[in-house]
N, C-alpha and C positions, 0 to 999 in steps of 0.2 A: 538422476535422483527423481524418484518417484514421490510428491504429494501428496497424505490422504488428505481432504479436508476433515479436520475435526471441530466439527459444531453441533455438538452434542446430539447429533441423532440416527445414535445407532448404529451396528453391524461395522463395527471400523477396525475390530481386530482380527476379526473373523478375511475382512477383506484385507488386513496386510500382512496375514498367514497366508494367502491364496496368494498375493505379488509375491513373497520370498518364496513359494515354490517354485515360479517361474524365473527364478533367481536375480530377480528386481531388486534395484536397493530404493525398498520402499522407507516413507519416515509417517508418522502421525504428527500435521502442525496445524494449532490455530490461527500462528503467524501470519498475516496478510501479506507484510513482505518475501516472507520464503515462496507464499502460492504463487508470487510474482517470479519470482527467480526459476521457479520450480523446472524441470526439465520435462516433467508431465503431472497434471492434475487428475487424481480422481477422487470425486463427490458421491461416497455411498449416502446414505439414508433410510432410515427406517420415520414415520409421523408426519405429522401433518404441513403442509403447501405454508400457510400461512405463519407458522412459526419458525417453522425455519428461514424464510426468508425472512424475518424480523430479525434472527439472530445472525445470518451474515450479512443485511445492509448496518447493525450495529456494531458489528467488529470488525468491517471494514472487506472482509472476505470476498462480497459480494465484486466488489468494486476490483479486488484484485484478481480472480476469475476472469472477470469482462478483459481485463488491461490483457491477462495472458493469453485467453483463444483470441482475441484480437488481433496478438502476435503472432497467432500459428503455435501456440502451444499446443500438443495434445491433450485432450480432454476426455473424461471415463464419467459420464452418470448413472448412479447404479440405482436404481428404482424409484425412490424421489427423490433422486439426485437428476434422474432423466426428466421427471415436470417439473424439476428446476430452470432447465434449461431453455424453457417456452417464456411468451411475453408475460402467462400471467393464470392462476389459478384460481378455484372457487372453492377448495378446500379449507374451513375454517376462515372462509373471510368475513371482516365485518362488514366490508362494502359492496359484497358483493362477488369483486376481486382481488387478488394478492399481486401485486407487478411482480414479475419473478427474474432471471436473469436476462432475458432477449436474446438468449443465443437465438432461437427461434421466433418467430409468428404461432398464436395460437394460443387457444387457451383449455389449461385441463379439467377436467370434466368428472363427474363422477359417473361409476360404469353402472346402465341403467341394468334392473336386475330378473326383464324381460325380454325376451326376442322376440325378432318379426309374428312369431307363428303365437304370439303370447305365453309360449313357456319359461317356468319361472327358472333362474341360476341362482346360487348363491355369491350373495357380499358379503365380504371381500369375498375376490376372488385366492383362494390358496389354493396350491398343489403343483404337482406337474404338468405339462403343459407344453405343443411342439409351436415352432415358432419357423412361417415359410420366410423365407432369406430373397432379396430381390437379387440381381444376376450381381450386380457390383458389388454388394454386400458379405458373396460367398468369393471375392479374391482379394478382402480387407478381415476386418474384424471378424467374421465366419469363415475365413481360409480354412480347412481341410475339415470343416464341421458339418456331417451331411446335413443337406436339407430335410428339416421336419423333427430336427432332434428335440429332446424336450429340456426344458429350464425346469428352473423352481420358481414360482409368481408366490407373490403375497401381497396384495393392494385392491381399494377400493373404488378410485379413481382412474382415467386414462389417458395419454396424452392426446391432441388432436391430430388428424391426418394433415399432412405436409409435405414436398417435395422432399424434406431428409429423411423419410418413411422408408428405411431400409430390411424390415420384420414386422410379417403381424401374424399374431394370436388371433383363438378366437375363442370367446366363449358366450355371453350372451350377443354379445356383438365383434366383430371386426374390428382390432383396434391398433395401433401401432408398440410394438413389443421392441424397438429397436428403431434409432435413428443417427445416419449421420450426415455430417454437415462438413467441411475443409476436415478439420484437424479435433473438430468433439465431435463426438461420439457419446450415443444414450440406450440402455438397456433399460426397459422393464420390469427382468427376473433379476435374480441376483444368482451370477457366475460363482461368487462363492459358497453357495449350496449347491452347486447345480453337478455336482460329481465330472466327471471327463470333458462332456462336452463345455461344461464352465470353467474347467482350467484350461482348457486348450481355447477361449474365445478370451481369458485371460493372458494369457499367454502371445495370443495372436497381438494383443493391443501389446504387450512389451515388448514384440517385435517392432512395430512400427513404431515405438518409441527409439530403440535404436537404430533404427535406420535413417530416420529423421537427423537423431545424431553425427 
């Protein structure tokens, strides 16, 4: 059994039409204990670093997340459900920062909307978008996904560069599009808009949920 987390932000049904295609017995809970039991986690997201994590250290979610990758659960964050998974964000913070869940070191940033040569990009970034795969990353979560394929991005922000930097984007800048760590795993785009190459990277992760099994 598949986990979505539901904490009100966004894109949560959309993402567990895309698990039952890959014939997943996905569930939508805000239950802390079920994230806990859960067989795999995955944290979509649409909004902002600082309010979400307000609403899962207050319904306990946050805390059950940590208990499960902990454990070696699998883990899916799907766009700011991926700067969830860093120490700490500057999105709608009031201090500054937001502590966010620690899977990672790092703090998310927002994506500046000039490049080296001073040419200007648009914020957010939307659209399509290819994302280059690092070598380990194309016989995991990118299994049979050629390199360079393109997602669908929609975000303002971007996580830090990191040793679980397994994809990056570029558009004003170099940024990481994909990250994994033991047993979570982080996207950028969202696999459930992203046509073939986003059901087959979804897909890929319900693979290794049952294998795991």
């Amino acid at each position: 059994m598949i986990v979505i987390v539901d904490y009100e932000k966004g894109n949560i049904k959309s993402v567990e039409r895309g698990l039952a295609a890959c014939g997943a017995e996905a569930v939508v809970s805000a239950d802390a204990q079920a994230i806990r039991d859960a067989h795999a986690i995955v944290l979509p997201g649409v909004g902002a670093f600082a309010d979400a994590m307000r609403t899962l250290e207050e319904t306990g979610q946050a805390d059950a997340i940590r208990h499960a990758v902990a454990a070696g659960t699998p883990f899916l964050g799907i766009c700011l459900g991926m700067h969830l998974m860093y120490a700490a964000g500057e999105e709608h913070a009031e201090d500054g920062i937001t502590p966010g869940l620690g899977l990672l070191p790092g703090v998310v940033k927002r994506m500046p909307a000039t490049d080296a040569q001073g040419r200007l990009h648009k914020v957010p970034h939307v659209g399509w978008n290819t994302v280059a795969v690092s070598e380990d990353a194309a016989h995991g979560l990118f299994a049979g996904i050629p390199n360079e394929s393109y997602f669908y991005f929609t975000h303002s922000f971007m996580a830090p560069e990191t040793d679980a930097t397994c994809g990056r984007t570029t558009h004003s800048v170099t940024f990481p599009s994909a990250c994994a760590h033991g047993s979570a795993f982080g996207v950028q785009f969202h696999p459930e808009k992203s046509s073939d190459a986003g059901a087959a990277l979804l897909a890929n992760f319900v693979r290794m949920v049952r294998e795991r099994r």
